[in-house]
PyMOL commands that place a pseudoatom at each C-alpha (Angstrom):
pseudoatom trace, name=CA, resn=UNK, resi=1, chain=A, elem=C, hetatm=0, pos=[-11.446, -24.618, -21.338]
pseudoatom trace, name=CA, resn=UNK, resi=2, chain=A, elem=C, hetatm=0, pos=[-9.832, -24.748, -17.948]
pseudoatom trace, name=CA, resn=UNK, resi=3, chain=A, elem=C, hetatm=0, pos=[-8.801, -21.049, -16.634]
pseudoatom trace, name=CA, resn=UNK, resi=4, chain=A, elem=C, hetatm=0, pos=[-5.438, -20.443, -15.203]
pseudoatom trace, name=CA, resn=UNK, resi=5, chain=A, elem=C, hetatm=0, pos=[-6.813, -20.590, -11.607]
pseudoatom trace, name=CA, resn=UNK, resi=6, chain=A, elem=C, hetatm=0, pos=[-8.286, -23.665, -12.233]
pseudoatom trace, name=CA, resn=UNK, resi=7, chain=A, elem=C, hetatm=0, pos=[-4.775, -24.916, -13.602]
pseudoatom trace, name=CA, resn=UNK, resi=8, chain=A, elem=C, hetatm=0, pos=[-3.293, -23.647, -10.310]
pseudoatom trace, name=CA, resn=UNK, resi=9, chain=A, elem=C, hetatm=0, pos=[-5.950, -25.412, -8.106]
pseudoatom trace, name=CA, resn=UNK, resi=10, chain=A, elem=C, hetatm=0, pos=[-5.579, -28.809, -9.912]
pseudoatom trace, name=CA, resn=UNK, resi=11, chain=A, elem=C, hetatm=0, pos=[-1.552, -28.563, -9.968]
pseudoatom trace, name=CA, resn=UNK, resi=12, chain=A, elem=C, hetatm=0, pos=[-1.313, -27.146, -5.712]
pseudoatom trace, name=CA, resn=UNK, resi=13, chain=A, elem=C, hetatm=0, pos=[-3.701, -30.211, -5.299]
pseudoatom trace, name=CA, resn=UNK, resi=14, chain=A, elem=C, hetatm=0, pos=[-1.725, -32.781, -6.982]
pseudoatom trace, name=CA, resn=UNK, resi=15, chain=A, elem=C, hetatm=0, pos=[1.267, -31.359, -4.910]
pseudoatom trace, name=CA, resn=UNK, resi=16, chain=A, elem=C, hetatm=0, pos=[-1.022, -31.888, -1.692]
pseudoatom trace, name=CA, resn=UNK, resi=17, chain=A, elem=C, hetatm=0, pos=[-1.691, -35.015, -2.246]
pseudoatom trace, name=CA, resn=UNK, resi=18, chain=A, elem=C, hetatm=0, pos=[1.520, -36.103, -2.430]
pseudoatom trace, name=CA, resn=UNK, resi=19, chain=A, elem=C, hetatm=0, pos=[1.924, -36.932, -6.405]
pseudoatom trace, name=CA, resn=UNK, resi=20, chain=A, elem=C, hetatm=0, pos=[4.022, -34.628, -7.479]
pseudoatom trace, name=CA, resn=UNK, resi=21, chain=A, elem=C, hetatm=0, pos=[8.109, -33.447, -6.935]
pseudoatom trace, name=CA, resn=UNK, resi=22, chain=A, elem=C, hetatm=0, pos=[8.073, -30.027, -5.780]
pseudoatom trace, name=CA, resn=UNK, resi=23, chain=A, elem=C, hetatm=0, pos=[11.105, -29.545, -8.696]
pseudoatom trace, name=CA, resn=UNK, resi=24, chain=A, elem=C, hetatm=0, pos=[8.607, -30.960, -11.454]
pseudoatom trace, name=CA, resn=UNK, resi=25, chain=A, elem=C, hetatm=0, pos=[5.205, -28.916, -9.774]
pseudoatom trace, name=CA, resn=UNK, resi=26, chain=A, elem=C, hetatm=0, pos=[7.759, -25.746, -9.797]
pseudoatom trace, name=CA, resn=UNK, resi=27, chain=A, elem=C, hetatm=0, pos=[8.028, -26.406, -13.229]
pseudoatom trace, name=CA, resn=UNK, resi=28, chain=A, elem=C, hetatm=0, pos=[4.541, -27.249, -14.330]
pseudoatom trace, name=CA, resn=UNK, resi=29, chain=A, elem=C, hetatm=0, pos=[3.802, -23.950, -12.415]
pseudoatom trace, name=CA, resn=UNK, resi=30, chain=A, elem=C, hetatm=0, pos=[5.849, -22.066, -14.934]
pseudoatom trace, name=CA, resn=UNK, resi=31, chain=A, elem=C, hetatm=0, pos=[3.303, -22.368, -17.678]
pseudoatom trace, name=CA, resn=UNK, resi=32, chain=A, elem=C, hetatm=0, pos=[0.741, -21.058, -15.775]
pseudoatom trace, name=CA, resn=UNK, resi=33, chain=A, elem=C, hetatm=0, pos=[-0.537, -17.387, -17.007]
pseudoatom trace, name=CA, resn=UNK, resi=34, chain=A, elem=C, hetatm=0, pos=[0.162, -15.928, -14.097]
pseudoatom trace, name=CA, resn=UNK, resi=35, chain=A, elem=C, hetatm=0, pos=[-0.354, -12.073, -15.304]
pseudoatom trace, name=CA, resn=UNK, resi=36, chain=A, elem=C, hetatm=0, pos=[-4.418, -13.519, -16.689]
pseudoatom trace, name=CA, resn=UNK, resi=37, chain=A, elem=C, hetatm=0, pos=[-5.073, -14.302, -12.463]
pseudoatom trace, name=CA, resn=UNK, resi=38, chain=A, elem=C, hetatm=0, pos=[-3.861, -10.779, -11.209]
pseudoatom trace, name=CA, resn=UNK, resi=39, chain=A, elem=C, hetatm=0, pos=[-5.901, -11.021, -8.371]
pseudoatom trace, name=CA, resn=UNK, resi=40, chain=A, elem=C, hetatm=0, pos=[-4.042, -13.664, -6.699]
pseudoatom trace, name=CA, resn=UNK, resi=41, chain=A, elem=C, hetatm=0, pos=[-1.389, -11.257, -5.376]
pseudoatom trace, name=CA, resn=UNK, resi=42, chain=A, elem=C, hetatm=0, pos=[1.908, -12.965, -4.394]
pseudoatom trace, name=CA, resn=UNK, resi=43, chain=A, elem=C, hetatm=0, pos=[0.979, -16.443, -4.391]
pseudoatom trace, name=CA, resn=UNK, resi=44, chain=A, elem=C, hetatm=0, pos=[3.383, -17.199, -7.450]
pseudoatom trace, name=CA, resn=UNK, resi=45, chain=A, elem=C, hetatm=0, pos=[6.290, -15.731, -4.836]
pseudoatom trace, name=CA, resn=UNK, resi=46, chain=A, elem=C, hetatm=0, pos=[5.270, -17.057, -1.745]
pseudoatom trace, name=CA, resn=UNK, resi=47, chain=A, elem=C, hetatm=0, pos=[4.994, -20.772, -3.641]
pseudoatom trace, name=CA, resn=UNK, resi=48, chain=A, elem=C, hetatm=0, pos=[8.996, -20.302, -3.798]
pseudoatom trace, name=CA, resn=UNK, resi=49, chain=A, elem=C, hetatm=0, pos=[9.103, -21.185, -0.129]
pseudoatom trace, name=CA, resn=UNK, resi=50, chain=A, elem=C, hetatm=0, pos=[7.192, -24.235, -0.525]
pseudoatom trace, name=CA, resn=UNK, resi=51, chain=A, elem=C, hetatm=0, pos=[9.021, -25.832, -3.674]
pseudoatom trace, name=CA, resn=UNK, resi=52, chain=A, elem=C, hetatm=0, pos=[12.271, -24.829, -2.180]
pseudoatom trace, name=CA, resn=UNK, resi=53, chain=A, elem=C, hetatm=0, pos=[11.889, -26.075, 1.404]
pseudoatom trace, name=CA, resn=UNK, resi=54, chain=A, elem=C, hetatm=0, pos=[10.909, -29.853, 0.439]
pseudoatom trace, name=CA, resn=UNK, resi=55, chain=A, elem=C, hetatm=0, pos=[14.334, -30.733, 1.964]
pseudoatom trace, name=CA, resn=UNK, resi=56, chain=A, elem=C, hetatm=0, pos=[13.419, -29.413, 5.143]
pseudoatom trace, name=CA, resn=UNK, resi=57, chain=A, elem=C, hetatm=0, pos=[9.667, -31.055, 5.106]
pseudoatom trace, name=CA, resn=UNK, resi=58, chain=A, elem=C, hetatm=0, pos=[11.961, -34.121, 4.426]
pseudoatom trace, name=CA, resn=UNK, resi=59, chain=A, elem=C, hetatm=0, pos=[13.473, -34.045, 7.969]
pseudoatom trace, name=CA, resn=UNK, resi=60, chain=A, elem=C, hetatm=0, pos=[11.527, -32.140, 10.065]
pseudoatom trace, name=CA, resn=UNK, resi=61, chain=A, elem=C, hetatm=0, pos=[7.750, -33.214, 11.003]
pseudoatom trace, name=CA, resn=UNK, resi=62, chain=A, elem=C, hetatm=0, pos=[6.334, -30.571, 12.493]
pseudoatom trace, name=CA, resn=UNK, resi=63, chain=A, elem=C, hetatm=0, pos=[7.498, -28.053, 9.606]
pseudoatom trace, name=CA, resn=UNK, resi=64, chain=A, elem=C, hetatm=0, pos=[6.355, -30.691, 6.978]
pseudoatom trace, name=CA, resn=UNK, resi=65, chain=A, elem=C, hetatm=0, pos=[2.961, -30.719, 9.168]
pseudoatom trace, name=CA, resn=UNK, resi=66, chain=A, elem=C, hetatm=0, pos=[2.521, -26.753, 8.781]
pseudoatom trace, name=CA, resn=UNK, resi=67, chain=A, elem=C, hetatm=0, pos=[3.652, -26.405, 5.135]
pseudoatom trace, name=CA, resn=UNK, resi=68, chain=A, elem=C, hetatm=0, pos=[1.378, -29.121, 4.135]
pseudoatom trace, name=CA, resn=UNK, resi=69, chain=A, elem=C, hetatm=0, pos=[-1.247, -27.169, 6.324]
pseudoatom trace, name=CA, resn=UNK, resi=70, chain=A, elem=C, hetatm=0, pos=[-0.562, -23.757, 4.707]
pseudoatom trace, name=CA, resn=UNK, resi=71, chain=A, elem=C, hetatm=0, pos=[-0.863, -26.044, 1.222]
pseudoatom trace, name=CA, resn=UNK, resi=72, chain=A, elem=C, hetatm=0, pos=[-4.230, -26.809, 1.925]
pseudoatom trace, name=CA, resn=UNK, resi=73, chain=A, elem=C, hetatm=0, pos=[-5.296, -23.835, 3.305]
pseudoatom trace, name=CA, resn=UNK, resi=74, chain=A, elem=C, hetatm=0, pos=[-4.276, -21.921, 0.047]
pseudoatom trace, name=CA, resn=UNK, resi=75, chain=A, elem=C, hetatm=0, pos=[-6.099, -24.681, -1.896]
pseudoatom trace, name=CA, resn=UNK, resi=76, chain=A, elem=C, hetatm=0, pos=[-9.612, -23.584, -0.122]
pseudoatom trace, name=CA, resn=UNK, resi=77, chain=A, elem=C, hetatm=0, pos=[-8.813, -20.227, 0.015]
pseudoatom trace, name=CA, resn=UNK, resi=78, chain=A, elem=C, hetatm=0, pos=[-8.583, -20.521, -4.372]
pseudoatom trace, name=CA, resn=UNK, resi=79, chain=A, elem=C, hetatm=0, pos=[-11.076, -22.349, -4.852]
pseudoatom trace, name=CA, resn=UNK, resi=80, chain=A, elem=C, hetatm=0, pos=[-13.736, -20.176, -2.429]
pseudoatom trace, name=CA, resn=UNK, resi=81, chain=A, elem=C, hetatm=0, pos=[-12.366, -17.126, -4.497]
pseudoatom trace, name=CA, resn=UNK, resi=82, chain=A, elem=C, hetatm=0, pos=[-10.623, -15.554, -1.053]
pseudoatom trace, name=CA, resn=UNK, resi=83, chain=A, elem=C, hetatm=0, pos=[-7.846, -13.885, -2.660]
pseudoatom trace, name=CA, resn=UNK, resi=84, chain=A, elem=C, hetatm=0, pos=[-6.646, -11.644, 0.228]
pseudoatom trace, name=CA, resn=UNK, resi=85, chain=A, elem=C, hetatm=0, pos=[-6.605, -15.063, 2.488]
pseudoatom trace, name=CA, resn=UNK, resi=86, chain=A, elem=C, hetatm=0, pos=[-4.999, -16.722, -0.275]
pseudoatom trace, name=CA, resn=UNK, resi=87, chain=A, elem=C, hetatm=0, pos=[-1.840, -14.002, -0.616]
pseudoatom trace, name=CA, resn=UNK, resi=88, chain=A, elem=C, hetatm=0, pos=[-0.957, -14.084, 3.063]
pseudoatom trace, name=CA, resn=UNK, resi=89, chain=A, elem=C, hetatm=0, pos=[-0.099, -17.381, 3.195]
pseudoatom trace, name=CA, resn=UNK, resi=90, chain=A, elem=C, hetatm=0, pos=[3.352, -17.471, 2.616]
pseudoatom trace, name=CA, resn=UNK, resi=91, chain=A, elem=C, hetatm=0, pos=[4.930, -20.949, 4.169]
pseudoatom trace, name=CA, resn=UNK, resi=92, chain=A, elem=C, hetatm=0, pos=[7.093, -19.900, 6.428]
pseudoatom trace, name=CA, resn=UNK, resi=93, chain=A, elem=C, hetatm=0, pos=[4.519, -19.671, 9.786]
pseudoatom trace, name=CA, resn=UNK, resi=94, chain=A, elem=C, hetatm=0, pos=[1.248, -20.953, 10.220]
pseudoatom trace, name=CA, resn=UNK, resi=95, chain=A, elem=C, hetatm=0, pos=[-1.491, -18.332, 9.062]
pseudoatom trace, name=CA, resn=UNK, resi=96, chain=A, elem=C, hetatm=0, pos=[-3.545, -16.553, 11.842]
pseudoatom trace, name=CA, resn=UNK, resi=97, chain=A, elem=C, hetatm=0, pos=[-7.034, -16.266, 11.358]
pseudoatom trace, name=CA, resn=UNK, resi=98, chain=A, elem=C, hetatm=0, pos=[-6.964, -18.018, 8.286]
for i in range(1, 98): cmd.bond("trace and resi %d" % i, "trace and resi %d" % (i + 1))
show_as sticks, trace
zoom trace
């Protein structure tokens, strides 16, 4: 059975790879457990700027460029179990140190 952080992995890497609608991942993200992966912080509210800014990715390269870097970053940051890396990334600057 596939835990709730793996569900969160697999859905933040569909987004990555470009294969999913930030309105439809949003919503796929909403039936994730989120209280069973406590450890993860403020991902769940930091996500928000991600799914919400798709219109400025849309027109604006170099922001589209460092969300989709943030994106991945998070993505390695889960699956290597670095929580505390994982919860400062919050898409709206690039991530020192990270």
């Amino acid at each position: 059975m596939e835990s709730e952080l793996e569900k969160l992995i697999e859905l933040l890497s569909i987004v990555a790879e470009e294969n999913l609608d930030c309105d439809v991942a949003e919503g796929l993200s909403e039936l994730i457990a989120w209280d069973k992966i406590p450890e993860i912080g403020n991902i769940y509210g930091n996500l928000f700027h991600y799914w919400h800014y798709q219109n400025i990715r849309e027109k604006d390269k170099e922001y589209k460029f460092m969300q989709d870097t943030e994106l991945n970053k998070l993505i390695q940051h889960l699956k290597n179990k670095e929580f505390a890396k994982a919860s400062n990334i919050s898409f709206l600057g690039a991530t020192p140190n990270s």
